[in-house]
C-alpha positions in Angstrom: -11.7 27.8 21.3 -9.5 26.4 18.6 -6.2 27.9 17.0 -6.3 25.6 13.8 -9.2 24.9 12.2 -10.5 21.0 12.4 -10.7 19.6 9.4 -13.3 16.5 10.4 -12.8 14.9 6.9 -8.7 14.6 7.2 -8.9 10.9 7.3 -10.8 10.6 4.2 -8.8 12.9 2.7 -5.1 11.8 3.6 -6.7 8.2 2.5 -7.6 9.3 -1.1 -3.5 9.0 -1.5 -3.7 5.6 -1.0 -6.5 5.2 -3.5 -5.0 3.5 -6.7 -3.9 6.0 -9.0 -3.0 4.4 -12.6 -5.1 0.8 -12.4 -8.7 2.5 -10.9 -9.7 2.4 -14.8 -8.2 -1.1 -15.1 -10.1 -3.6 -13.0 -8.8 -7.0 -13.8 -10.2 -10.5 -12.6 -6.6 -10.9 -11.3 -6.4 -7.6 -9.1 -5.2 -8.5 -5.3 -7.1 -7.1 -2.7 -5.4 -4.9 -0.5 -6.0 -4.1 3.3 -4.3 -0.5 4.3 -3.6 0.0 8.2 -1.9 3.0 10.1 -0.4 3.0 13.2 1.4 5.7 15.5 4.4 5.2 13.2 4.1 3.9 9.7 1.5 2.8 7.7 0.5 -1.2 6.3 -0.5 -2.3 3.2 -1.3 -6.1 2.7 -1.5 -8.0 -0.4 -3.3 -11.0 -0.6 -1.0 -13.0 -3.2 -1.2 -16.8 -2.3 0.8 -19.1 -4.6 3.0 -16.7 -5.5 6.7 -17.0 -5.6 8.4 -14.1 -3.8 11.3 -13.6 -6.7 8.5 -12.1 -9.2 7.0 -9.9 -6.7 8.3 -6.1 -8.0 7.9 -3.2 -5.5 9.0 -0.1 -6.9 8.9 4.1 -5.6 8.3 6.3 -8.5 8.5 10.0 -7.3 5.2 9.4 -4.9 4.1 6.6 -7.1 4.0 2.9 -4.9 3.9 0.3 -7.8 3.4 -3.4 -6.6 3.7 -5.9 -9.3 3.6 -9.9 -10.3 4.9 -10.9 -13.6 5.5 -14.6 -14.4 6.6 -15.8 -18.2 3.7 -17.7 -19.5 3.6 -21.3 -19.0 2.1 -23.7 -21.3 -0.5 -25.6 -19.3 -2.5 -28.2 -20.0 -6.3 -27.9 -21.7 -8.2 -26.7 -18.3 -12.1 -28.2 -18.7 -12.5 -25.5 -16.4 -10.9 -22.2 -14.6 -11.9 -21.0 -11.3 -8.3 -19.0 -10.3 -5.3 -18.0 -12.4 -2.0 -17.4 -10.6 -1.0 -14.6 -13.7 0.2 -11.1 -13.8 -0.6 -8.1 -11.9 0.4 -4.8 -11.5 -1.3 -2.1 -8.1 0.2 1.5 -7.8 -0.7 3.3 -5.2 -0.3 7.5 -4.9 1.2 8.4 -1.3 1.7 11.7 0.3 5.6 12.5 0.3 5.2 14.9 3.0 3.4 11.8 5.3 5.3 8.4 4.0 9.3 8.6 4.1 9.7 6.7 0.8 13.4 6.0 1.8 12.9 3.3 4.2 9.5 1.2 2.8 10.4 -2.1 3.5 8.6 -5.4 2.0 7.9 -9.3 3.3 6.3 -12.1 1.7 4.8 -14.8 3.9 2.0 -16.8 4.4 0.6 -15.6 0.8 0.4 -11.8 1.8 2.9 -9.4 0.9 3.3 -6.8 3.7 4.5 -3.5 3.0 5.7 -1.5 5.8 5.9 2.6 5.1 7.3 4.4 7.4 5.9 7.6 8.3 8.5 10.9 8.3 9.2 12.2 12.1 7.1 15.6 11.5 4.1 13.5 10.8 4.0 11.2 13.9 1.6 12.3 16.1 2.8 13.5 19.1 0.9 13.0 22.2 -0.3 16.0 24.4 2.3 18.3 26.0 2.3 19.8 29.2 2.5 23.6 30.0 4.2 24.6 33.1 2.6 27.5 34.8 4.1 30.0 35.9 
C-alpha cells in the first residue's frame, strides 16, 4: 500500500529541466558537450571547453534560466589550408527547476579544459534517508 502515488517517470521528467531551453533549435559545429550528474546534494554539469581561457567563460542565472557562455573578439588568423576545430563563440542555457536547484549558491571551476558547475540542491529537496517509527 502506497500513500503517494509513484510516479516511475520522475527522473525523466525532473531531467527535461536540464534539457537546453533557448539553443535546442540552434545546433552549432561549436556546441560543447555537456555531461549532467546528481548526487545526494547538488547536481554537476561538465563542460568540455579545452583551450579555453577561463576570463571569457560567462555563467549567468536568469530567473530559472542557467546560461553558460564563450565569447572571444575575433582574431585575425592566418589563411588555414584546412580546419578541423575552431576555439570560437558559444553560448548553452539550460532551464532548471527553482523549487530543486538553490540558484543562490551555483558555483563554477575551470580546469583541465572542463568547466564544472556545481548546483546545489535546496534542503527540502535532499533526499532524506528512511526514518524510524518507534512503537508504542
Amino acid at each position: 500500500m502506497s500513500l503517494i502515488k509513484y510516479n516511475r517517470n520522475f527522473p525523466n521528467d525532473f531531467f527535461r529541466f536540464f534539457d537546453d531551453h533557448a539553443t535546442q533549435a540552434n545546433h552549432s559545429r561549436n556546441r560543447p558537450a555537456v555531461n549532467i550528474a546528481e548526487s545526494d546534494d547538488a547536481f554537476t554539469l561538465d563542460v568540455i571547453a579545452p583551450g579555453r581561457e577561463k576570463e571569457n567563460f560567462k555563467v549567468e542565472l536568469n530567473d530559472d534560466l542557467l546560461t553558460v557562455s564563450y565569447e572571444v573578439e575575433k582574431q585575425d588568423t592566418p589563411k588555414l589550408l584546412r580546419r578541423e576545430f575552431t576555439l570560437g563563440n558559444f553560448e548553452r542555457t539550460f532551464k532548471l527547476d527553482a523549487k530543486v536547484v538553490n540558484g543562490e549558491h551555483i558555483a563554477a571551476t575551470y580546469n583541465n579544459g572542463i568547466l564544472t558547475l556545481t548546483l546545489p540542491k535546496h534542503e527540502e529537496a535532499v533526499a532524506k534517508g528512511p526514518q524510524q517509527i518507534a512503537i508504542s
